[in-house]
VOFITI-75123 format. One line per field, with one value per residue: residue number from 0; residue in one letter; x, y, z of N, C-alpha, C in turn. Coordinates in steps of 0.02 Angstrom, whole numbers, plus 32768, in hexadecimal, padded with zeros to 4 digits. Example, Ala and Ser with C-alpha at 12.3 -4.5 7.8 and 13.67 -1.06 7.14 Angstrom:
! residues 2
num <- (0; 1)
residu <- (a; s)
n_x <- (8294; 8282)
n_y <- (7EE4; 7F90)
n_z <- (8186; 8162)
ca_x <- (8267; 82AC)
ca_y <- (7F1F; 7FCB)
ca_z <- (8186; 8165)
c_x <- (8294; 8285)
c_y <- (7F5B; 8002)
c_z <- (8186; 818A)
! end
This chain:
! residues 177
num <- (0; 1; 2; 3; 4; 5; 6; 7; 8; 9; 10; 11; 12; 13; 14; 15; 16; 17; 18; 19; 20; 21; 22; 23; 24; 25; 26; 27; 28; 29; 30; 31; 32; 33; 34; 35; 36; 37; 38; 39; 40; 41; 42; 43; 44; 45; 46; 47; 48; 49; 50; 51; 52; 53; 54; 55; 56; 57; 58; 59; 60; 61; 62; 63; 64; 65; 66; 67; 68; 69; 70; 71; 72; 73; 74; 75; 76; 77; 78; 79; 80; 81; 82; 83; 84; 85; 86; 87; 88; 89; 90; 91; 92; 93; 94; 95; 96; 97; 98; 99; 100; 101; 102; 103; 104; 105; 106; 107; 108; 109; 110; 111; 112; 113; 114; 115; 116; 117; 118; 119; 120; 121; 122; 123; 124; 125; 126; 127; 128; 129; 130; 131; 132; 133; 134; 135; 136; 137; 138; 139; 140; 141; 142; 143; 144; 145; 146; 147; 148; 149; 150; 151; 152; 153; 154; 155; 156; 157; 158; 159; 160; 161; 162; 163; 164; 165; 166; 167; 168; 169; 170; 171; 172; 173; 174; 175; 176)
residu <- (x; x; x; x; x; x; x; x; x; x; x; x; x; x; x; x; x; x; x; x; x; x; x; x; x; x; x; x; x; x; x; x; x; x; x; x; x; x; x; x; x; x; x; x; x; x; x; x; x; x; x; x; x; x; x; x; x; x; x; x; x; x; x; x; x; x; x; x; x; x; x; x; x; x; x; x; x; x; x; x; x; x; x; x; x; x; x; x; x; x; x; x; x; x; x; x; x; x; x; x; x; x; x; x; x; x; x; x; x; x; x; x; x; x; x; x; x; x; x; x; x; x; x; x; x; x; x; x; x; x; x; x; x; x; x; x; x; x; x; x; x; x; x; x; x; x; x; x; x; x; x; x; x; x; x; x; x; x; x; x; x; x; x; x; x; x; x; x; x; x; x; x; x; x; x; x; x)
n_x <- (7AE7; 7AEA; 7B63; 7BA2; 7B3D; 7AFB; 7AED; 7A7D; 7A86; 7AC5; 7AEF; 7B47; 7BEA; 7BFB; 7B8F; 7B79; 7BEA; 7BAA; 7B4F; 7B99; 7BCA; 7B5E; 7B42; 7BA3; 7B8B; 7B17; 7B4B; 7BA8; 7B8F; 7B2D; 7BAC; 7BED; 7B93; 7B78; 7BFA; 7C2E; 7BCA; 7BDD; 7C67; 7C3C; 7BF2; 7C46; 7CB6; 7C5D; 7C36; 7CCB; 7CDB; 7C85; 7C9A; 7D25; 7CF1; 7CC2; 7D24; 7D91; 7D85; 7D98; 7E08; 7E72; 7E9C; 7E1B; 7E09; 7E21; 7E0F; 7E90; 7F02; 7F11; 7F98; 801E; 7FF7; 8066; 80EE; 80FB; 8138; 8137; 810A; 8182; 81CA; 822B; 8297; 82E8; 836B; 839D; 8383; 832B; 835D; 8325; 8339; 82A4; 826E; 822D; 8232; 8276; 8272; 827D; 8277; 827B; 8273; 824F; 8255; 8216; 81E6; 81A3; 8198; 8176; 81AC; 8223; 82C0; 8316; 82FE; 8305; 8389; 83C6; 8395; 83D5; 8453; 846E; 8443; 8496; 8479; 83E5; 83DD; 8417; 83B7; 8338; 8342; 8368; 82D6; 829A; 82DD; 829E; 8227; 81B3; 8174; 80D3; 809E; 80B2; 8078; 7FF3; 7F53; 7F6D; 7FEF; 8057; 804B; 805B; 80DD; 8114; 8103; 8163; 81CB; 81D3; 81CC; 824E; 829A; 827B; 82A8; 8346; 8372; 832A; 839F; 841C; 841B; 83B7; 833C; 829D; 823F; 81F8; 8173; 812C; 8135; 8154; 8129; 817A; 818D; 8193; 81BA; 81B8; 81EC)
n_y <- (6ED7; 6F24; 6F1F; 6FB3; 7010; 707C; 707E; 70CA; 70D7; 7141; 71FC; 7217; 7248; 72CC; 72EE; 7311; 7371; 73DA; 73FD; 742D; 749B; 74ED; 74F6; 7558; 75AD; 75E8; 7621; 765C; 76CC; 7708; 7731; 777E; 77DF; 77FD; 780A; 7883; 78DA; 78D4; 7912; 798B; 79B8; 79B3; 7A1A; 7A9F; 7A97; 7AB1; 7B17; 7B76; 7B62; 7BAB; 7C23; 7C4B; 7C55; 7CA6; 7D29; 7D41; 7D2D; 7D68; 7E1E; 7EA0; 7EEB; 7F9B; 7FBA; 7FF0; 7FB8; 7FB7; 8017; 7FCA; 7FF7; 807D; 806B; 80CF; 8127; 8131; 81CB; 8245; 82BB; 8347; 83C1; 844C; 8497; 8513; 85B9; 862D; 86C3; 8765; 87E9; 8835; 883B; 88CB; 8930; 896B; 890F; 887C; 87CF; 8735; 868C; 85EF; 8538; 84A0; 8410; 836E; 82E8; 8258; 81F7; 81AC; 8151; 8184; 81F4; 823F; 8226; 8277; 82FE; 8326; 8303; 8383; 83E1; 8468; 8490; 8491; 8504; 8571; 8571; 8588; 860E; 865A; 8660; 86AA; 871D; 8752; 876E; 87D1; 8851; 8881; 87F0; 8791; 87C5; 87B9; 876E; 86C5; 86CB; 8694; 860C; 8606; 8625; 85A2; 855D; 856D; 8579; 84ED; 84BA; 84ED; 849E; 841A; 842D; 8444; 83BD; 8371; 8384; 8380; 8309; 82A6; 8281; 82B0; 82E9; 832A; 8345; 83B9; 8465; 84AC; 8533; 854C; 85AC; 8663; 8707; 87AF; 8848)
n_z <- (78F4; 7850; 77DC; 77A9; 77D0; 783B; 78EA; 793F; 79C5; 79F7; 79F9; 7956; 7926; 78E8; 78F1; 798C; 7970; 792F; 7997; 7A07; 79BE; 79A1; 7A1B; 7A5A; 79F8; 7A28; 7AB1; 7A8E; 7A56; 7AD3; 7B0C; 7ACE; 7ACB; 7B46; 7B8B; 7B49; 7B75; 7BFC; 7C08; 7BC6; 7C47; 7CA7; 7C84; 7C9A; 7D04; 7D4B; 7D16; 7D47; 7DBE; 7DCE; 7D99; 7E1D; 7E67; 7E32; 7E28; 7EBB; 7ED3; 7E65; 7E42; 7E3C; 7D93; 7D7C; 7E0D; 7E8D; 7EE6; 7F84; 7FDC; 803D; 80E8; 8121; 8190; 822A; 82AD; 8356; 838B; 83C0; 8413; 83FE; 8452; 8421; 8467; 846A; 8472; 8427; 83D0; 837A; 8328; 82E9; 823C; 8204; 8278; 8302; 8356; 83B3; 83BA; 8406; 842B; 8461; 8420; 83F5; 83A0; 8358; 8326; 82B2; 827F; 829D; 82E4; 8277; 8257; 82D8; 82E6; 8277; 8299; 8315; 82FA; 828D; 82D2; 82DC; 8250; 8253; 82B1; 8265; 820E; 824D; 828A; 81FF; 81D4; 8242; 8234; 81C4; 81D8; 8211; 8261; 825B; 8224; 8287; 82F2; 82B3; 82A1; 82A5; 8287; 82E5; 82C0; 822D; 8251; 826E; 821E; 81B6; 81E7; 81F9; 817E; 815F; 81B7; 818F; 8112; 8132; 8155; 8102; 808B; 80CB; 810F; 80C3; 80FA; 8141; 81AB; 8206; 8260; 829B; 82E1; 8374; 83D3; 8462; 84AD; 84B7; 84A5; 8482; 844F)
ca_x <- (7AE7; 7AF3; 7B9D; 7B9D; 7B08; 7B1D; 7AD0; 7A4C; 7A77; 7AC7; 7AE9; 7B91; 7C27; 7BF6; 7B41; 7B8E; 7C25; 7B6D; 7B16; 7BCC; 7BDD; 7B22; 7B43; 7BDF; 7B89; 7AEF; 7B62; 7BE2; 7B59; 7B3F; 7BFF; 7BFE; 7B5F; 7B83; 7C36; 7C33; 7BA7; 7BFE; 7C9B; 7C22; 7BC9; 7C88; 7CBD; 7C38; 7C36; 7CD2; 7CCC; 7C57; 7CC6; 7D61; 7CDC; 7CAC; 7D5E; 7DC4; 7D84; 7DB8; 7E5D; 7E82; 7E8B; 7DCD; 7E14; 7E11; 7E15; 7EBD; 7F18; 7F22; 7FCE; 8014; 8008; 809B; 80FE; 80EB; 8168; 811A; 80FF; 81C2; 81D4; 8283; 82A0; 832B; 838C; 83AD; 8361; 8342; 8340; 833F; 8319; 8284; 8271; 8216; 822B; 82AD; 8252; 829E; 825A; 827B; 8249; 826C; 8231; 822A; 81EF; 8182; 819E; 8164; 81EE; 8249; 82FD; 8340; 82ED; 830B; 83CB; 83CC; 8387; 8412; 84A4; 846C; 8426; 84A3; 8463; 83A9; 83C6; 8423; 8365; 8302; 835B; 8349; 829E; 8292; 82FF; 8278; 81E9; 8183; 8140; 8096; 809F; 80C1; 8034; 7FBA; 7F24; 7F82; 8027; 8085; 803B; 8083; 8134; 8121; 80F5; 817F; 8203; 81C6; 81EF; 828C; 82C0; 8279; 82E6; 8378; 835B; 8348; 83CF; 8442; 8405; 8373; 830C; 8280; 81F4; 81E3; 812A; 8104; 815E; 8137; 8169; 8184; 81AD; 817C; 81C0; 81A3; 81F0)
ca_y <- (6F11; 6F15; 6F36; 6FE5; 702C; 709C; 7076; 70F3; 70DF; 7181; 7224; 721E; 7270; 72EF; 7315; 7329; 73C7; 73FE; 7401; 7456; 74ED; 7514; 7518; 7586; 75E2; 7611; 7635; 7695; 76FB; 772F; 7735; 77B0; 7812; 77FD; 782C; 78D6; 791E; 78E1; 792D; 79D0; 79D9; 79C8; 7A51; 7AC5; 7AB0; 7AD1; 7B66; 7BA6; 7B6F; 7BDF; 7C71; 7C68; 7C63; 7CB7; 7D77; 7D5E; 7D33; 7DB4; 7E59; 7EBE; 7F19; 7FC9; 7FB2; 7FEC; 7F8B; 7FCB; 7FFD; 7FCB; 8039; 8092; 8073; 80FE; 8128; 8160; 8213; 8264; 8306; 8367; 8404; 8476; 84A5; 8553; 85FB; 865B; 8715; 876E; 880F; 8838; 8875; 88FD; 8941; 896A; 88D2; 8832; 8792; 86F8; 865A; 858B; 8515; 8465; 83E3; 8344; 82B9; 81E6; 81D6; 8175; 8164; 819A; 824C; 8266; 8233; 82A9; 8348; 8304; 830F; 83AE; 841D; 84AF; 84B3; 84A2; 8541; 859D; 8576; 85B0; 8654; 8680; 865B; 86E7; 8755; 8774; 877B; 8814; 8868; 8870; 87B7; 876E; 87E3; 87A6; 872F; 867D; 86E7; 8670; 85C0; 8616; 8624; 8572; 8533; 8593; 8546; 84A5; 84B5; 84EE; 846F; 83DD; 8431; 8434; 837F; 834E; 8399; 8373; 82C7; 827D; 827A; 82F6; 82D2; 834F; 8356; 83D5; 8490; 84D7; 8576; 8547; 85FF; 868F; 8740; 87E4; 8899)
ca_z <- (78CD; 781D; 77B7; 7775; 77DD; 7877; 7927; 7951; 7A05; 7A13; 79AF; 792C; 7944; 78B5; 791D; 79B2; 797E; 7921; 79D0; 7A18; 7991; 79B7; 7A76; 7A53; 79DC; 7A4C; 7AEE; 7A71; 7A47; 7B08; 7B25; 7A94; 7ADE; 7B8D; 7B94; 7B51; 7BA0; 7C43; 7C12; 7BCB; 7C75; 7CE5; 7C7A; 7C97; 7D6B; 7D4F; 7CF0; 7D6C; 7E0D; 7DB2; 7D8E; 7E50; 7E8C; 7E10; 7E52; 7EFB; 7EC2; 7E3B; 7E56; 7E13; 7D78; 7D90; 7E5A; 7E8D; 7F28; 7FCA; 7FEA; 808C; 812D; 814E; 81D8; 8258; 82FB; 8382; 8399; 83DA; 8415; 840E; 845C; 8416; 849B; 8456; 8474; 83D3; 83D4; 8335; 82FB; 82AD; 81EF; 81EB; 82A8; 832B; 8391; 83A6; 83D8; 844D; 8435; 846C; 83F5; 8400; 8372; 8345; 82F0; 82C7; 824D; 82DE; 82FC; 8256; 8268; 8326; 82E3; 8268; 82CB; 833E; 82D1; 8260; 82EF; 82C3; 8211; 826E; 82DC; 8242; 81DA; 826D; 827D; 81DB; 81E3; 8275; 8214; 817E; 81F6; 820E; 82AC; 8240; 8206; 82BA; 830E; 827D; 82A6; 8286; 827C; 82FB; 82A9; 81F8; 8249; 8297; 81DC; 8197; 8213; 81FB; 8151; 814D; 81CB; 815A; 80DE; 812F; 8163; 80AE; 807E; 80F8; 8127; 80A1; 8108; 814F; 81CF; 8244; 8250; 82BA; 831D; 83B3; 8407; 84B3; 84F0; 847E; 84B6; 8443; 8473)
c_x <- (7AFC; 7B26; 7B7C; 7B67; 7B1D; 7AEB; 7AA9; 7A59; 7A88; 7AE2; 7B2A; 7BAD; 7C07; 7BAA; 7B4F; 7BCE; 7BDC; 7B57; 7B5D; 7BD0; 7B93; 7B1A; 7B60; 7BAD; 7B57; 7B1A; 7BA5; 7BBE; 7B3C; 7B78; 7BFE; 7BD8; 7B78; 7BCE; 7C4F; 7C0F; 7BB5; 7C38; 7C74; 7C1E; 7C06; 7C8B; 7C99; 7C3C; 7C73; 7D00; 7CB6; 7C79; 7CF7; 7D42; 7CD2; 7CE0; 7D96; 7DC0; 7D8D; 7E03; 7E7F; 7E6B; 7E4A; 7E0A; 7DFC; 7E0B; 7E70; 7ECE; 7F22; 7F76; 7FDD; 8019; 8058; 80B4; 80FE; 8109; 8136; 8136; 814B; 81B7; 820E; 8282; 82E8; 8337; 83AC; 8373; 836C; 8334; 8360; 830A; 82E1; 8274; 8264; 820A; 826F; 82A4; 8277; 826F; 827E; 8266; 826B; 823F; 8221; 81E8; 81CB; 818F; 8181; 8177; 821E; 8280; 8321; 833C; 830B; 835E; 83EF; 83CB; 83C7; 8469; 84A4; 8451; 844E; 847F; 8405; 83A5; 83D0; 83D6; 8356; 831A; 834E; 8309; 8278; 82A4; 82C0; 8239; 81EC; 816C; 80E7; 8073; 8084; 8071; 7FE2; 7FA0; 7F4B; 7FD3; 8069; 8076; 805E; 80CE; 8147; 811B; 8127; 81BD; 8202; 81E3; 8224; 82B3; 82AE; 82A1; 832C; 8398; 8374; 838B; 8407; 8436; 83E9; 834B; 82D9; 8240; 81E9; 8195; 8102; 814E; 8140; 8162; 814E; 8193; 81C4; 8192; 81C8; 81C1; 8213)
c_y <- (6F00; 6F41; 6F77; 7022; 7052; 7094; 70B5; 7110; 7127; 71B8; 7212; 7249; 72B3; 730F; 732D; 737A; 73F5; 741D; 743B; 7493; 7502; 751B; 7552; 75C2; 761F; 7633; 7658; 76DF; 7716; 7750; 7779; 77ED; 783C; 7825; 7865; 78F6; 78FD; 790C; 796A; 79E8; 79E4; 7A17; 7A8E; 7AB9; 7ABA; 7B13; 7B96; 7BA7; 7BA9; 7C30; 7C82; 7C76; 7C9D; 7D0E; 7D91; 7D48; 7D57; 7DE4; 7E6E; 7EE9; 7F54; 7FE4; 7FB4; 7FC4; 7FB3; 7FC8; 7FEC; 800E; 8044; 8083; 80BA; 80FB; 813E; 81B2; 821A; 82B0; 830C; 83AC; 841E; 8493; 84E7; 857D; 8616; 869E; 8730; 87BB; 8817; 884C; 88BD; 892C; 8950; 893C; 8892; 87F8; 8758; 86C3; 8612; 857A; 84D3; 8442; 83A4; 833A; 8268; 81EE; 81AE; 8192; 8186; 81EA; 8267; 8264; 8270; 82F3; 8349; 832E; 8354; 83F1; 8460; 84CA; 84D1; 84F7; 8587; 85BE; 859A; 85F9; 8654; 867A; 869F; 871D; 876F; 8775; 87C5; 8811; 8858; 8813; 878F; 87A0; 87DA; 876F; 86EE; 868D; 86AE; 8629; 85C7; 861A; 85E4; 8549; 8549; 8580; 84FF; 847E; 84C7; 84C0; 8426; 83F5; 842D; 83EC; 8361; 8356; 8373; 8316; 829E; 825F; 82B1; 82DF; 82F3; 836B; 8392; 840F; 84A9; 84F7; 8562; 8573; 8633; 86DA; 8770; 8827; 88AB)
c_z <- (7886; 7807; 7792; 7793; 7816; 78A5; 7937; 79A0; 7A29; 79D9; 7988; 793C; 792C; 78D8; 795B; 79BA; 794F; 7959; 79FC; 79FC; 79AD; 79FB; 7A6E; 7A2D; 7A07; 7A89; 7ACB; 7A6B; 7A83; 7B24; 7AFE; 7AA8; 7B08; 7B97; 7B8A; 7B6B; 7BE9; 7C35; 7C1D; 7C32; 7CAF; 7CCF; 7C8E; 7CE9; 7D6D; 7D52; 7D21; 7DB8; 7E13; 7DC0; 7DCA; 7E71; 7E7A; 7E2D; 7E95; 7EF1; 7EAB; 7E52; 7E1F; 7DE1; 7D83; 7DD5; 7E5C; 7EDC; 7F4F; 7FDA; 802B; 80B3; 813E; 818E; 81FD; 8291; 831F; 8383; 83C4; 83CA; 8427; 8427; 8448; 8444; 8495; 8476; 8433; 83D2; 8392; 8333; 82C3; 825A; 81E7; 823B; 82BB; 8363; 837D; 83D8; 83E6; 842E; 8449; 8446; 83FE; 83B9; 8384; 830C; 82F4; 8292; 826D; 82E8; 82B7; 824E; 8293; 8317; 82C1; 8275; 82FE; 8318; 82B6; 8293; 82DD; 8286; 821B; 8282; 82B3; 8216; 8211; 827E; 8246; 81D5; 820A; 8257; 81D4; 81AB; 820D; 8248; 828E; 823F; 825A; 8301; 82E5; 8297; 827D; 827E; 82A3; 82DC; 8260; 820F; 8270; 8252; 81BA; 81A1; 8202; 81B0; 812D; 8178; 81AC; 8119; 80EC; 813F; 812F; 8098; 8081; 80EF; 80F2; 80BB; 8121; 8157; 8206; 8222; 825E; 82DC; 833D; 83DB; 843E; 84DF; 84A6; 84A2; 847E; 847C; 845C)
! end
């Protein structure tokens, strides 16, 4: 070889980081392509996984929630152990009756009716006391003084107690004369 000249046999340093930057540059130039529209296209499935999930998770605006079901006692019936006779209002007739009571307010009701029955039998007398011969001989006349009872013994209940779930009265023995 001759002093000063350079061997042909293979490329120079200086041709070779040439032949390197133009690899880099072409496969930068996919990296650069390639890499965001992979990120784009993650993003976007998902975008679209969120939009398919996200409405059974959240509540529908404007859709209110279901509250829960009440608990519920079973059905209890009480009978008042009284007789009630009371003068009518507007007569010289008096009336008779046994009553007895429904409830599915459970044990704190059936305790209450329990403990408060004097103030119970004081309500349902007056109750009797403002009733009318007319009223009580009127089509629906006894279901009006069974709605009438019912709510003055859920008042004295409240009252009394704070509570008030008697659902239901029934005359169990109805006499008129």
């Amino acid at each position: 070889m001759i002093p000063g000249t350079v061997a042909r046999t293979g490329a120079t340093m200086a041709e070779k980081a040439e032949a390197a930057e133009a690899k880099a540059g072409e496969k930068g130039l996919v990296g650069k392509v390639l890499g965001p529209l992979v990120l784009i296209i993650a993003a976007a499935a998902a975008g679209a996984g969120g939009a398919y999930v996200m409405p059974m998770l959240a509540p529908q605006p404007g859709a209110t929630p279901k509250p829960p079901a009440p608990k519920i006692a079973p059905l209890e019936y009480i009978e008042i152990d009284n007789s009630f006779t009371s003068n009518l209002r507007d007569t010289g007739r008096f009336v008779q009756i046994r009553v007895a009571i429904s409830t599915q307010g459970g044990t704190p009701v059936v305790e209450a009716v329990d403990r408060h029955r004097v103030a119970i039998i004081s309500a349902v007398l007056g109750v009797l006391a403002e009733t009318g011969e007319a009223e009580l001989n009127a089509p629906g006349g006894r279901e009006e003084l069974t709605r009438k009872m019912r709510i003055a013994i859920n008042d004295v209940l409240q009252r009394k107690s704070g509570v008030a779930g008697i659902d239901d009265v029934f005359l169990t023995s109805f006499v008129l004369q």
